[in-house]
DOKOL-462000 format. One line per field, with one value per residue: residue number from 1; x, y, z of N, C-alpha, C in turn. Coordinates in nm, 4 decimals. Each point is the difference from the previous one (the first is absolute). Layout:
// residues N
num = c(NUM / ...)
nX = c(X / ...)
nY = c(Y / ...)
nZ = c(Z / ...)
caX = c(X / ...)
caY = c(Y / ...)
caZ = c(Z / ...)
cX = c(X / ...)
cY = c(Y / ...)
cZ = c(Z / ...)
//
This chain:
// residues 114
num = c(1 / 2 / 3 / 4 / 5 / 6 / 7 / 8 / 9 / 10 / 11 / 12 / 13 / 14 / 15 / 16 / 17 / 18 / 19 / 20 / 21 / 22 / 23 / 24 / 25 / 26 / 27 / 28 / 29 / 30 / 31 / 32 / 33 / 34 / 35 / 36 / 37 / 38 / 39 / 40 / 41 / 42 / 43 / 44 / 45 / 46 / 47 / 48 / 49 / 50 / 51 / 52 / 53 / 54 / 55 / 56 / 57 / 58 / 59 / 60 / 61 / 62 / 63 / 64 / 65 / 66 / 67 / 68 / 69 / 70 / 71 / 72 / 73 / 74 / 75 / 76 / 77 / 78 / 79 / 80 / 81 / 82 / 83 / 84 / 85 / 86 / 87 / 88 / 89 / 90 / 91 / 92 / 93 / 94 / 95 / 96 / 97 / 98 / 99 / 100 / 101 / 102 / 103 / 104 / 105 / 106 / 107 / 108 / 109 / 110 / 111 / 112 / 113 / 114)
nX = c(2.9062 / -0.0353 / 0.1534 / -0.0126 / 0.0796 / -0.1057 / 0.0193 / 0.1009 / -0.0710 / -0.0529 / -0.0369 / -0.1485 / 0.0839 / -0.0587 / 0.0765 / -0.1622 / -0.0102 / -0.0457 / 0.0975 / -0.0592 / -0.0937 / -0.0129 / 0.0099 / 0.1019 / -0.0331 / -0.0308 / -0.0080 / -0.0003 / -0.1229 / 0.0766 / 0.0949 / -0.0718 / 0.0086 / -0.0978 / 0.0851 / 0.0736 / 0.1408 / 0.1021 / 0.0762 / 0.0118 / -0.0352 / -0.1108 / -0.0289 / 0.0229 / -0.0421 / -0.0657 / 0.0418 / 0.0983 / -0.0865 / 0.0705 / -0.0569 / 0.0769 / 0.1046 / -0.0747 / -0.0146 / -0.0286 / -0.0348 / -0.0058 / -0.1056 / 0.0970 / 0.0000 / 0.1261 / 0.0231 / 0.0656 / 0.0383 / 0.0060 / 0.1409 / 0.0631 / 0.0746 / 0.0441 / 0.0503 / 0.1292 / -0.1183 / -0.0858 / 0.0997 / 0.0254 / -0.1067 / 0.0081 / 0.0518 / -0.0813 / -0.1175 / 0.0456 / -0.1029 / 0.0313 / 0.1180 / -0.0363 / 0.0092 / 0.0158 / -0.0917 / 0.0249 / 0.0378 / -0.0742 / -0.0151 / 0.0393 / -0.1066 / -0.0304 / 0.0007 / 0.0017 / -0.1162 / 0.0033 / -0.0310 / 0.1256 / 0.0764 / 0.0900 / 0.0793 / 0.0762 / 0.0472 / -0.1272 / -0.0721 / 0.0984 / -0.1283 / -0.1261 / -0.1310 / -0.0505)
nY = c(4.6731 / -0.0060 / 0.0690 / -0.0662 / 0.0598 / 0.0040 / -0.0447 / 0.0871 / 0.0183 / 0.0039 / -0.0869 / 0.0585 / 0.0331 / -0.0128 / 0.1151 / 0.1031 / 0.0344 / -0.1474 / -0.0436 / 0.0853 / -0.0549 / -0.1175 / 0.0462 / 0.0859 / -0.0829 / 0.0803 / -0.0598 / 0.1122 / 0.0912 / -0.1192 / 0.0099 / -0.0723 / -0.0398 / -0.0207 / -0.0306 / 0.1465 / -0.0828 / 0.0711 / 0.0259 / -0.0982 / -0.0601 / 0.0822 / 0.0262 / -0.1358 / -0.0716 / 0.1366 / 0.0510 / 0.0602 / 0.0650 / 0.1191 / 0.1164 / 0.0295 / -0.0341 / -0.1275 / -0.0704 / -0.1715 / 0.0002 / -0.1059 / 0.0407 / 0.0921 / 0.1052 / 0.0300 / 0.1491 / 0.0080 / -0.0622 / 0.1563 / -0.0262 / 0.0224 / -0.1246 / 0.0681 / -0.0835 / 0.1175 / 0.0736 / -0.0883 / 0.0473 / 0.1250 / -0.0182 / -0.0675 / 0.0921 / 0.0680 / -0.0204 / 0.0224 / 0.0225 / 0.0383 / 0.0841 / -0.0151 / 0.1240 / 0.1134 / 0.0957 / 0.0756 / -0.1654 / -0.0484 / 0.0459 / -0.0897 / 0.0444 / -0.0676 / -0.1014 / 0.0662 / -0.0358 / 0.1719 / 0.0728 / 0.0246 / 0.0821 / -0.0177 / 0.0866 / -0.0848 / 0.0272 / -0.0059 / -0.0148 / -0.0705 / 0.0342 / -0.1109 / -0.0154 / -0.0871)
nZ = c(5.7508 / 0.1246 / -0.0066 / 0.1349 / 0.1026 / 0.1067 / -0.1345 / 0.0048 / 0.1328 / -0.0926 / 0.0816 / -0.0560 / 0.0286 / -0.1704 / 0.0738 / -0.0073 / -0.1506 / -0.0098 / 0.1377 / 0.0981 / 0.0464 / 0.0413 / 0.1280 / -0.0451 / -0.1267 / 0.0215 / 0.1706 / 0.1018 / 0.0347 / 0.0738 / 0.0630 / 0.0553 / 0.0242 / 0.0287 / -0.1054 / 0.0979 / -0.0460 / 0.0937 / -0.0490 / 0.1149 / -0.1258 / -0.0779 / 0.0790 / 0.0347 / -0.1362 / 0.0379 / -0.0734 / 0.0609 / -0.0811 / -0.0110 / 0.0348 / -0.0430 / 0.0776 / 0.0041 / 0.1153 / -0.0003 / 0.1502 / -0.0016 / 0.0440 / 0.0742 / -0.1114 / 0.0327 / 0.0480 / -0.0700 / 0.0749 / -0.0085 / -0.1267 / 0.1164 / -0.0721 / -0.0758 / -0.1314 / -0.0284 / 0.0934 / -0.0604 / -0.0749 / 0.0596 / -0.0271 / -0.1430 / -0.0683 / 0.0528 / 0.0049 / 0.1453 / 0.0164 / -0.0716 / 0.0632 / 0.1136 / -0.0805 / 0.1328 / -0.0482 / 0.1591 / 0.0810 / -0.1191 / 0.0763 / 0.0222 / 0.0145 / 0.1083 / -0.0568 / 0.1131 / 0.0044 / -0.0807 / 0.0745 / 0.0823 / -0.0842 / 0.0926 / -0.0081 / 0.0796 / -0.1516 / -0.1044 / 0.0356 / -0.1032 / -0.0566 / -0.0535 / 0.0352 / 0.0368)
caX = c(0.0492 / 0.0603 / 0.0859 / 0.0662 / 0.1099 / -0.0243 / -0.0097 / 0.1238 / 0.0424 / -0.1387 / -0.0486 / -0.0778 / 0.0449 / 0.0606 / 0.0800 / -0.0483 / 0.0057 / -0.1452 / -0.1127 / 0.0232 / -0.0462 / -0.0939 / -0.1084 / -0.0772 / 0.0573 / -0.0257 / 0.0427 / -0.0713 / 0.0074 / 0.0281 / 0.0860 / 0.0261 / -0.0422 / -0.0693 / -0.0016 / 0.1599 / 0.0282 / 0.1556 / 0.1203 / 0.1114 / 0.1593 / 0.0199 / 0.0422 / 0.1176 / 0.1144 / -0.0238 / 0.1325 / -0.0713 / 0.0781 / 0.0043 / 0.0338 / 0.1541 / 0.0129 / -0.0695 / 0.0618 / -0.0964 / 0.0448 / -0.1389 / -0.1042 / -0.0440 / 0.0406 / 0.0626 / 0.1052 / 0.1426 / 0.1303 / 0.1202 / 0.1284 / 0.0452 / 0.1333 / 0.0666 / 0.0430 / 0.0514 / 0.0377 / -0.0383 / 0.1462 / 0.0883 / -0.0572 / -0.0020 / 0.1198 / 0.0707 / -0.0105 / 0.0655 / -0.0807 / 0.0457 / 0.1116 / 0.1049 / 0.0618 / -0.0538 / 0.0325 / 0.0405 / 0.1711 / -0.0061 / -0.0183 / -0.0635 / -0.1273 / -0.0415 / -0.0450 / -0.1895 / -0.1145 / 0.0056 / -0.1551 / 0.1192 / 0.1294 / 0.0686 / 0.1521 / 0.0898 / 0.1449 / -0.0203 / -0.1318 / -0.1382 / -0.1200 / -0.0862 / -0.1055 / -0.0818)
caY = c(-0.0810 / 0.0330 / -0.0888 / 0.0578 / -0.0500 / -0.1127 / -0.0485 / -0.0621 / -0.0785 / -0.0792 / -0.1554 / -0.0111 / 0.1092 / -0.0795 / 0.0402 / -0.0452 / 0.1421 / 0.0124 / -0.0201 / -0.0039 / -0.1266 / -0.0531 / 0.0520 / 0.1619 / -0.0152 / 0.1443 / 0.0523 / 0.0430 / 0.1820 / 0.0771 / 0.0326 / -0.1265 / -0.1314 / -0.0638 / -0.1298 / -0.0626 / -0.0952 / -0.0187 / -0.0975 / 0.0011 / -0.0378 / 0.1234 / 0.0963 / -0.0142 / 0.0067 / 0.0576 / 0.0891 / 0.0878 / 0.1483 / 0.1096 / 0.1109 / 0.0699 / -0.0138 / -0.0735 / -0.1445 / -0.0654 / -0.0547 / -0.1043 / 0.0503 / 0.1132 / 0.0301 / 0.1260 / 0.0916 / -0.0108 / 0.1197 / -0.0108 / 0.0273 / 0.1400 / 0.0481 / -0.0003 / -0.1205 / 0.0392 / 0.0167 / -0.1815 / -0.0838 / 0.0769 / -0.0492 / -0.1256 / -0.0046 / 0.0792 / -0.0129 / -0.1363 / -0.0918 / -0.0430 / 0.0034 / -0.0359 / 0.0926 / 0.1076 / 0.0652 / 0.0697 / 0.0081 / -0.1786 / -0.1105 / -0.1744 / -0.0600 / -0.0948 / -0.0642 / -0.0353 / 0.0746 / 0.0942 / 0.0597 / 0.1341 / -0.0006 / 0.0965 / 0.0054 / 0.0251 / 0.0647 / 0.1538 / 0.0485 / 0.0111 / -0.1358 / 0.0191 / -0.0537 / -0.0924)
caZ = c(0.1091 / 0.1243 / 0.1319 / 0.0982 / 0.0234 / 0.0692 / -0.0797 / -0.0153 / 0.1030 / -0.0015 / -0.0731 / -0.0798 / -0.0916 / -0.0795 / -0.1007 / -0.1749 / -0.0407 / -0.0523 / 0.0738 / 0.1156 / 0.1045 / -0.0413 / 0.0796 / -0.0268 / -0.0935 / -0.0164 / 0.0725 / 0.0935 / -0.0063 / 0.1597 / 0.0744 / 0.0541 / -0.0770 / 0.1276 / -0.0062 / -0.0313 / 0.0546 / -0.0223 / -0.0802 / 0.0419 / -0.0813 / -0.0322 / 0.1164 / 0.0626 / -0.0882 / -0.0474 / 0.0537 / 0.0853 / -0.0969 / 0.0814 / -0.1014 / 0.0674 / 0.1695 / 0.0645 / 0.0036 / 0.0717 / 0.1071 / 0.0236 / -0.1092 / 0.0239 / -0.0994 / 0.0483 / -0.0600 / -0.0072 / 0.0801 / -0.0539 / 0.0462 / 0.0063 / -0.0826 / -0.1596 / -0.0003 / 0.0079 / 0.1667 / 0.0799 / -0.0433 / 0.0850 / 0.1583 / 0.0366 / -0.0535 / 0.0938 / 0.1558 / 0.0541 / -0.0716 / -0.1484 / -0.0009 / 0.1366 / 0.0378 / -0.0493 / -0.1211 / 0.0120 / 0.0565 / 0.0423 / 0.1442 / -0.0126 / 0.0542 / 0.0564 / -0.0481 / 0.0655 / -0.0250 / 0.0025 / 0.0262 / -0.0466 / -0.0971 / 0.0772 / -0.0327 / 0.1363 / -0.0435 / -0.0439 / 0.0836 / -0.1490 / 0.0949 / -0.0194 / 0.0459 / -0.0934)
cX = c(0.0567 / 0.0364 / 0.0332 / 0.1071 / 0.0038 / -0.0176 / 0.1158 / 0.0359 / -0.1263 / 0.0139 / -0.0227 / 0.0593 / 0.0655 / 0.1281 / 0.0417 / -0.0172 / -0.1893 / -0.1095 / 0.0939 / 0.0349 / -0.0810 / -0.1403 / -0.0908 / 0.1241 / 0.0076 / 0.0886 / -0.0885 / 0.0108 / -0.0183 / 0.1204 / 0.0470 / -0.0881 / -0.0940 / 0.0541 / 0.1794 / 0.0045 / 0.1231 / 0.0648 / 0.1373 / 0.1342 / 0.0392 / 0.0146 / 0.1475 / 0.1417 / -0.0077 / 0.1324 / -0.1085 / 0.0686 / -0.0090 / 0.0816 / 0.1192 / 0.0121 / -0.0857 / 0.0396 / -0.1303 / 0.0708 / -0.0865 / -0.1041 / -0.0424 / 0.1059 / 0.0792 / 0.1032 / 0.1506 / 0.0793 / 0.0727 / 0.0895 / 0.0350 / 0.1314 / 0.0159 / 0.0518 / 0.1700 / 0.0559 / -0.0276 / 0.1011 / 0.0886 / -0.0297 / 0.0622 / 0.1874 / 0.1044 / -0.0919 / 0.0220 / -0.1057 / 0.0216 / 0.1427 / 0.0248 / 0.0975 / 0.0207 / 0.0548 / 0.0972 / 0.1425 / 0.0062 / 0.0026 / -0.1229 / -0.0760 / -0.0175 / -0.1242 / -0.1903 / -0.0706 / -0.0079 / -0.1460 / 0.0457 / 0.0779 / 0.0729 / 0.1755 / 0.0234 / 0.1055 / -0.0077 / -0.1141 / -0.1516 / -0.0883 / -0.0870 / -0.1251 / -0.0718 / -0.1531)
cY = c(0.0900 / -0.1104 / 0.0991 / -0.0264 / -0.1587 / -0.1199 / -0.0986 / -0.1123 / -0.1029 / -0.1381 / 0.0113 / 0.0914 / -0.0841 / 0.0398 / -0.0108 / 0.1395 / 0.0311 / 0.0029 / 0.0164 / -0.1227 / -0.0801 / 0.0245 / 0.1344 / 0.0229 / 0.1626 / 0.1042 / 0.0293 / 0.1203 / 0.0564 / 0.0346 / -0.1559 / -0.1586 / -0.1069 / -0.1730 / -0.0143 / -0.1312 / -0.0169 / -0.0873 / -0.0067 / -0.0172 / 0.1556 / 0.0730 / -0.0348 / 0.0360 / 0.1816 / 0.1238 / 0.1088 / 0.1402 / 0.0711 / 0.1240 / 0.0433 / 0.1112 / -0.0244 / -0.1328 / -0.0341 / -0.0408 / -0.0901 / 0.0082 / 0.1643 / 0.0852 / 0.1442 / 0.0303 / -0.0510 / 0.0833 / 0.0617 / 0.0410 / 0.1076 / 0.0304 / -0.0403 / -0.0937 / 0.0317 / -0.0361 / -0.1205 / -0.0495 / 0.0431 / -0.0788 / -0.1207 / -0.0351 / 0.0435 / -0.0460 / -0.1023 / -0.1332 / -0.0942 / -0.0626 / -0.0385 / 0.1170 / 0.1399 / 0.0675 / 0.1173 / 0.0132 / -0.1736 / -0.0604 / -0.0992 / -0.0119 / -0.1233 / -0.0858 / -0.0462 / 0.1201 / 0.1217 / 0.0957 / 0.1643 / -0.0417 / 0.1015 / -0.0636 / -0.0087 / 0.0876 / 0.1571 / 0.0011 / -0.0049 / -0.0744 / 0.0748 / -0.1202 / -0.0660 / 0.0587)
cZ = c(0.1090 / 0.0650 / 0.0968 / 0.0721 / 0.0282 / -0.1009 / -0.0259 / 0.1128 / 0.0282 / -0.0424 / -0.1058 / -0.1459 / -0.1083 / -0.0953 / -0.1730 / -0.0074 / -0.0524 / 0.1303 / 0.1325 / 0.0934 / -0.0228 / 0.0288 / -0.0657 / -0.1666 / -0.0565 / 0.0882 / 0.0923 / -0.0169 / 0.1334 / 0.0415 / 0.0511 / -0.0671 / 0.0463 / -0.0193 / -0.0066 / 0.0582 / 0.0370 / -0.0603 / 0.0860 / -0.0511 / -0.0565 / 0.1124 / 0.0206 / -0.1368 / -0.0275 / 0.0285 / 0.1077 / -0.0242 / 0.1099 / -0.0796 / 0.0355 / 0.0610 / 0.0998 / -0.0138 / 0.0525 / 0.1190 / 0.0528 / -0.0723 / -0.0065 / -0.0786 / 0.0503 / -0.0706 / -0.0140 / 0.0924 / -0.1003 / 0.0808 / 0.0110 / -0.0097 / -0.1153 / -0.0096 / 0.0270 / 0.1518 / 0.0426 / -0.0667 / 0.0713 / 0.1784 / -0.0015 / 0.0071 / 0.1960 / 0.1695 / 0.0651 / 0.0198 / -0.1204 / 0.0092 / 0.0962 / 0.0309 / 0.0138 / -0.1029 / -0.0013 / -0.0069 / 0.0204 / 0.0975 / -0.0112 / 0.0936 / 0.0507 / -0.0831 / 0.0445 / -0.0945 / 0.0921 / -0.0100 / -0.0827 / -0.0125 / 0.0847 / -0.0453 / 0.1381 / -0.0259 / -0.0178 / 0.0298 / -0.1531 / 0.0792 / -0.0980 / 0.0236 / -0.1171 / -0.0508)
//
């Protein structure tokens, strides 16, 4: 018996261990199938795997960003920038509450950019 991928997403495909399809009970010894038939319920219920660090984004399959901090420093970041805090880190001065592009201190001059 040959199965091919395209099998699994097939109408015709009888998910049996004695027989392929109904169509080609053996299988096919091509690459493609001249009689697929999609299975929209199988396509749609079907998980959509991806190998690690790859995510699916719509239907087009890409790299994982990674992180470029330690879990350590994204706790320190989170623990300490005025973003997070409302306050600088340097000498606490209380930040104005709007949306920030830079992180500039009016007090001690700390600033850092998004």
């Amino acid at each position: 018996m040959v199965k091919i991928p395209d099998c699994d997403r097939c109408l015709l495909y009888t998910h049996q261990i004695y027989f392929v399809c109904a169509v080609h009970p053996e299988g096919v010894e091509t690459e493609k199938c001249p009689d697929f038939r999609p299975d929209l319920e199988a396509i749609e219920d079907k998980e959509l795997w991806s190998p690690v660090g790859y995510s699916w984004y719509g239907n087009e399959l890409i790299p994982d960003r990674l992180c470029r901090y330690t879990q350590e420093e994204q706790e320190k970041i989170l623990d300490t920038h005025p973003f997070f805090t409302g306050v600088c880190p340097d000498c606490q001065h209380i930040f104005s509450p709007a949306p920030h592009h830079i992180w500039q201190c009016p007090e001690c001059g700390w600033w850092e950019s998004d």
